[in-house]
N, CA, C and O atoms as a GROMACS GRO file, in nm:
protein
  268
    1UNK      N    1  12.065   7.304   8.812
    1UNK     CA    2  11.933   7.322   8.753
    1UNK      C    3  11.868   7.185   8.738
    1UNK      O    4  11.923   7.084   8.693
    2UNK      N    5  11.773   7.194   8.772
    2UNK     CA    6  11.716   7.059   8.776
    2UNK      C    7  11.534   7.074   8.703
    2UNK      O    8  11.433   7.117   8.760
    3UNK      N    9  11.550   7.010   8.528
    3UNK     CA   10  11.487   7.065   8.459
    3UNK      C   11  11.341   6.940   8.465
    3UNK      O   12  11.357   6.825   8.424
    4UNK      N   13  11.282   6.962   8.490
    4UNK     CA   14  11.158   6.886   8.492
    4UNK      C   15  11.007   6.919   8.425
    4UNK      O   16  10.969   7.034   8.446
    5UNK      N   17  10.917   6.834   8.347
    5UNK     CA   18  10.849   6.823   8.323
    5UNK      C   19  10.673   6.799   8.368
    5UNK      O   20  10.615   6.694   8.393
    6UNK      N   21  10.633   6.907   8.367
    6UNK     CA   22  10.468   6.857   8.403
    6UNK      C   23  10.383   6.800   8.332
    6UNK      O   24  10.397   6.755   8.218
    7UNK      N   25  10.252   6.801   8.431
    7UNK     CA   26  10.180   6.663   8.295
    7UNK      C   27  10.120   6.750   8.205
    7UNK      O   28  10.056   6.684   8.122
    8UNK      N   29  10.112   6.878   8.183
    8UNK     CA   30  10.094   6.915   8.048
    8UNK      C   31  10.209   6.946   7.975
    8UNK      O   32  10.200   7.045   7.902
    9UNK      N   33  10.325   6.878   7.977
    9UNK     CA   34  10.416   6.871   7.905
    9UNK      C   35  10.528   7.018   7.892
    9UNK      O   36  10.603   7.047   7.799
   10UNK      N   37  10.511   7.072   7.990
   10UNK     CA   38  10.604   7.200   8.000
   10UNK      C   39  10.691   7.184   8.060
   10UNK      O   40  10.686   7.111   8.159
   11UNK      N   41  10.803   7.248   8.023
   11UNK     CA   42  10.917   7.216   8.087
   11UNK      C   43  10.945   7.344   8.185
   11UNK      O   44  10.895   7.454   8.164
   12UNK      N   45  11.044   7.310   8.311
   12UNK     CA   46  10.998   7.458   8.401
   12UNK      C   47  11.154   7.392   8.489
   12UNK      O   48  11.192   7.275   8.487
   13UNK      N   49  11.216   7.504   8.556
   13UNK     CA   50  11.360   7.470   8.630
   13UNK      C   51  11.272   7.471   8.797
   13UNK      O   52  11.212   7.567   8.846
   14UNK      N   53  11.292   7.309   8.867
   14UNK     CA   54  11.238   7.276   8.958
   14UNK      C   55  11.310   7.323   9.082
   14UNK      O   56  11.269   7.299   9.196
   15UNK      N   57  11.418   7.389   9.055
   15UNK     CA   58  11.525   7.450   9.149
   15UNK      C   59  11.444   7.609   9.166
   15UNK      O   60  11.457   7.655   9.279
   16UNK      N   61  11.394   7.665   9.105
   16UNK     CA   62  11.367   7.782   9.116
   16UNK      C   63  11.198   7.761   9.068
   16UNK      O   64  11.144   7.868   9.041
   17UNK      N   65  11.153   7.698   9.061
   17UNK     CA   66  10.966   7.658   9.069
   17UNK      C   67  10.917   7.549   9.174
   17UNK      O   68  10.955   7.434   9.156
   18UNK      N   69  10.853   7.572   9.261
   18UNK     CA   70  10.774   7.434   9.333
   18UNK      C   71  10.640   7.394   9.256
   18UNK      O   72  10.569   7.299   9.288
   19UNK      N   73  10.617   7.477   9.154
   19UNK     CA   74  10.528   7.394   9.035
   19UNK      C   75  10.565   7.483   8.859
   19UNK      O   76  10.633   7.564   8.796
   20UNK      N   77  10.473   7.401   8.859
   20UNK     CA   78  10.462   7.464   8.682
   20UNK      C   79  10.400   7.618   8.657
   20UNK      O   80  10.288   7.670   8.659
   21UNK      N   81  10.563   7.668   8.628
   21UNK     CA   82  10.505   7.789   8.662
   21UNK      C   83  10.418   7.856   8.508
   21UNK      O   84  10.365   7.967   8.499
   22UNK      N   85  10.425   7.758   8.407
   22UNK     CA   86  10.379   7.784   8.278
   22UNK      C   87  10.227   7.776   8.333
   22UNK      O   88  10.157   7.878   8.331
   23UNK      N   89  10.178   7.654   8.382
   23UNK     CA   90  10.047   7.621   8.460
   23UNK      C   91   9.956   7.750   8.547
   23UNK      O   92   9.836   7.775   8.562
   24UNK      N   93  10.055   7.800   8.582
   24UNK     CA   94  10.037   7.868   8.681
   24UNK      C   95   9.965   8.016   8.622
   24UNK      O   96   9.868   8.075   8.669
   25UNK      N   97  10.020   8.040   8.542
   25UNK     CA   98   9.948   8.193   8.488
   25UNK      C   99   9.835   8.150   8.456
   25UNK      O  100   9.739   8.220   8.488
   26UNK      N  101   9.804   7.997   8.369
   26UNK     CA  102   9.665   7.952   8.275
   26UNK      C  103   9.555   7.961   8.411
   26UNK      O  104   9.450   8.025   8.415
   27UNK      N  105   9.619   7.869   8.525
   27UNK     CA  106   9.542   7.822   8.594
   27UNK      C  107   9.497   7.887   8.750
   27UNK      O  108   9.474   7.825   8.854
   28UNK      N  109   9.494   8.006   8.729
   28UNK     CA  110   9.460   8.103   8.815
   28UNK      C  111   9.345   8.132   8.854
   28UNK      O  112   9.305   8.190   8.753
   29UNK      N  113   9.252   8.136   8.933
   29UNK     CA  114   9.162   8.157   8.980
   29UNK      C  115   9.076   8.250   9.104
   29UNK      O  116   9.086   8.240   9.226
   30UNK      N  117   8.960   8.375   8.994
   30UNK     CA  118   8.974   8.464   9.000
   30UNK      C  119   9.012   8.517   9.143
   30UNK      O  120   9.041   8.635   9.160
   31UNK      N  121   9.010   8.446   9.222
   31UNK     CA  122   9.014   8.469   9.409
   31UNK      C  123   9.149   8.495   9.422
   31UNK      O  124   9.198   8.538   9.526
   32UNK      N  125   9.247   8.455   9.262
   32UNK     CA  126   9.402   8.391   9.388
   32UNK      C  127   9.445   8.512   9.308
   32UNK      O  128   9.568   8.526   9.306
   33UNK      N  129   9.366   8.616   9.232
   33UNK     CA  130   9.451   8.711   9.151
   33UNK      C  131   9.421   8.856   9.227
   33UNK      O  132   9.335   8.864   9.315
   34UNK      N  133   9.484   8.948   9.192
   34UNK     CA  134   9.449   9.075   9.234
   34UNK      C  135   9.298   9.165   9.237
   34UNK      O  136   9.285   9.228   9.132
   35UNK      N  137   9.258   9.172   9.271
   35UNK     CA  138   9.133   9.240   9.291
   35UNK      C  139   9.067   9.321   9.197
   35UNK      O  140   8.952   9.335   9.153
   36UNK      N  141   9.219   9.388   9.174
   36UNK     CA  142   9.216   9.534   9.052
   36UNK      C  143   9.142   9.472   8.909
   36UNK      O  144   9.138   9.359   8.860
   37UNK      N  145   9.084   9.614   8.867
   37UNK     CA  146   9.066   9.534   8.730
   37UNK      C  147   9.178   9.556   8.601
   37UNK      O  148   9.224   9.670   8.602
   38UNK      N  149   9.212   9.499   8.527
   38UNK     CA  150   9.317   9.524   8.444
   38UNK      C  151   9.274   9.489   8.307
   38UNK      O  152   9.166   9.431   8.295
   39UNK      N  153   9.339   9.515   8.210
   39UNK     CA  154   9.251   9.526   8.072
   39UNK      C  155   9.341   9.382   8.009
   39UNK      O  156   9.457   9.341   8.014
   40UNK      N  157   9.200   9.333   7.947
   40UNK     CA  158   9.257   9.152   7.887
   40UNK      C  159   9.410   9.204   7.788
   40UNK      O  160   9.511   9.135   7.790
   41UNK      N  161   9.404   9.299   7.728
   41UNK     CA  162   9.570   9.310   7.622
   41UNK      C  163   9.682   9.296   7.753
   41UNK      O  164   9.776   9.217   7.764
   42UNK      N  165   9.640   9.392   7.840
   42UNK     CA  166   9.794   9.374   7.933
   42UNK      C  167   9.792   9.244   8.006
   42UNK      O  168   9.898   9.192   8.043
   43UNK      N  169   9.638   9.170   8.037
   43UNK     CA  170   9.687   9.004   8.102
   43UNK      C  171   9.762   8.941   7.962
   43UNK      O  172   9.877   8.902   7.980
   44UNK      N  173   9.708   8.929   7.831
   44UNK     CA  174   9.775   8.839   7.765
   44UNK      C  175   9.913   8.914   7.714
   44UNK      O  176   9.998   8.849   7.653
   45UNK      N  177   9.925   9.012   7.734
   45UNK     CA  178  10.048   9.040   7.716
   45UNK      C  179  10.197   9.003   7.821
   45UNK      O  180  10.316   9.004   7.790
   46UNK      N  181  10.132   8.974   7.948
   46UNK     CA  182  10.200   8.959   8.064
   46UNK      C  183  10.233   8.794   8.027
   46UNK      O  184  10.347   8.749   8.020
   47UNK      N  185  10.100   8.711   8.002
   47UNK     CA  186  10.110   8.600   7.994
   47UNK      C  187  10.229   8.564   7.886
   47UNK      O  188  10.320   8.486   7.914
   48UNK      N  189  10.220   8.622   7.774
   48UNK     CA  190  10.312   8.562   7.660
   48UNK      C  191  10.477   8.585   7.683
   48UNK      O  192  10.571   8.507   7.668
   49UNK      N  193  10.472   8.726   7.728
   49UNK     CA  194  10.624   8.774   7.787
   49UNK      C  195  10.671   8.647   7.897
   49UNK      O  196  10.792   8.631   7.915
   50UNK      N  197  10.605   8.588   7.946
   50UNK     CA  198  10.618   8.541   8.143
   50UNK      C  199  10.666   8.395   7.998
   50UNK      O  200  10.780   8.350   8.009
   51UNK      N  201  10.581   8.337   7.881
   51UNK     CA  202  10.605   8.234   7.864
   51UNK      C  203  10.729   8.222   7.767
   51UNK      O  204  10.796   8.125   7.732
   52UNK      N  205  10.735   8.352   7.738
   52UNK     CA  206  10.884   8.359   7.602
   52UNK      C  207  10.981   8.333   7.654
   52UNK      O  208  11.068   8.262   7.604
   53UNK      N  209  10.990   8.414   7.825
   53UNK     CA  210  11.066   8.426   7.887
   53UNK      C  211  11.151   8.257   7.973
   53UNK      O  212  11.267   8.216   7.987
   54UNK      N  213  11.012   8.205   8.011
   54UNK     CA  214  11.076   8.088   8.072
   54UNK      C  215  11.094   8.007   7.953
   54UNK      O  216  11.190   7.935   7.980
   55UNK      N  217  11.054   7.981   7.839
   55UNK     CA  218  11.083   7.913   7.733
   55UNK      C  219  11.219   7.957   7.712
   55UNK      O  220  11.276   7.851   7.690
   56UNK      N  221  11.308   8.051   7.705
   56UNK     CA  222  11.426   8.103   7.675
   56UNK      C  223  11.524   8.062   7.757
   56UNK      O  224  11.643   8.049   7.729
   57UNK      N  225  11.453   8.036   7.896
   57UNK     CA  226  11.508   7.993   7.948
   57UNK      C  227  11.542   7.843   7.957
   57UNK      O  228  11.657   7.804   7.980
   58UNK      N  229  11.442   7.764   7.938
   58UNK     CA  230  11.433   7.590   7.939
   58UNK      C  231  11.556   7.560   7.794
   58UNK      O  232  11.624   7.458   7.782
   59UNK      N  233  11.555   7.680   7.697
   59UNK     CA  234  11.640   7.613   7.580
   59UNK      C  235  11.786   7.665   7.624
   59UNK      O  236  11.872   7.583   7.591
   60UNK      N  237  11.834   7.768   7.682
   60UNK     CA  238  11.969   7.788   7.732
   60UNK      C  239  11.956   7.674   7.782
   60UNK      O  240  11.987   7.591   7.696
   61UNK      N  241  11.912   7.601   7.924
   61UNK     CA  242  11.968   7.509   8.003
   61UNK      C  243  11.985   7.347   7.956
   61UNK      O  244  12.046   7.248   7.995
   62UNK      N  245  11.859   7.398   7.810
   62UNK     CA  246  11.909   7.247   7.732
   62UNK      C  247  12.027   7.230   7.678
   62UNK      O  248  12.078   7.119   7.660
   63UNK      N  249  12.105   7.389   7.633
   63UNK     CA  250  12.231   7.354   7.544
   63UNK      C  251  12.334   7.339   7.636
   63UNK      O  252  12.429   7.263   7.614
   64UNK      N  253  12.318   7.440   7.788
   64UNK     CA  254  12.401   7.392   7.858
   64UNK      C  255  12.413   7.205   7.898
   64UNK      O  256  12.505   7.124   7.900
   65UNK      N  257  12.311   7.202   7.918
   65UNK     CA  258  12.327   7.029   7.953
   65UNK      C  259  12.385   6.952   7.826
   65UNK      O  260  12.462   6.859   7.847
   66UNK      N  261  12.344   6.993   7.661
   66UNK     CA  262  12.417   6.902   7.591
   66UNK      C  263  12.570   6.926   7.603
   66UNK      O  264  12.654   6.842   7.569
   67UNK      N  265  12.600   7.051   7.657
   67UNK     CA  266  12.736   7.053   7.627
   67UNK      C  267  12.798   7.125   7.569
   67UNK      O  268  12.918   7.106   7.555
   0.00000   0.00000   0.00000
């Protein structure tokens, strides 16, 4: 795992991201998303799950690395 940092300060596993994938939900633009329309509770609900999730993940791989 190879844990790396972007310049907005998120941490993201560079082995399994070619960017910030925290970045990536914020910084979407409306062309690069689905067409459909979908209701703002289920985007920010997608968003927070997608960020609990990789956050859960960045702190397992911190305790693995301390040891």
């Amino acid at each position: 795992m190879k844990l790396v940092q972007c310049k907005k300060k998120h941490y993201y596993d560079a082995d399994k991201f070619a960017s910030c994938p925290h970045c990536a939900v914020y910084d979407k633009k409306p062309q690069d998303t689905d067409s459909r329309p979908m209701e703002r509770e289920v985007i920010d609900d997608v968003a927070v799950t997608l960020e609990q999730g990789l956050a859960n993940s960045v702190k397992e791989a911190m305790k693995r690395q301390k040891g």
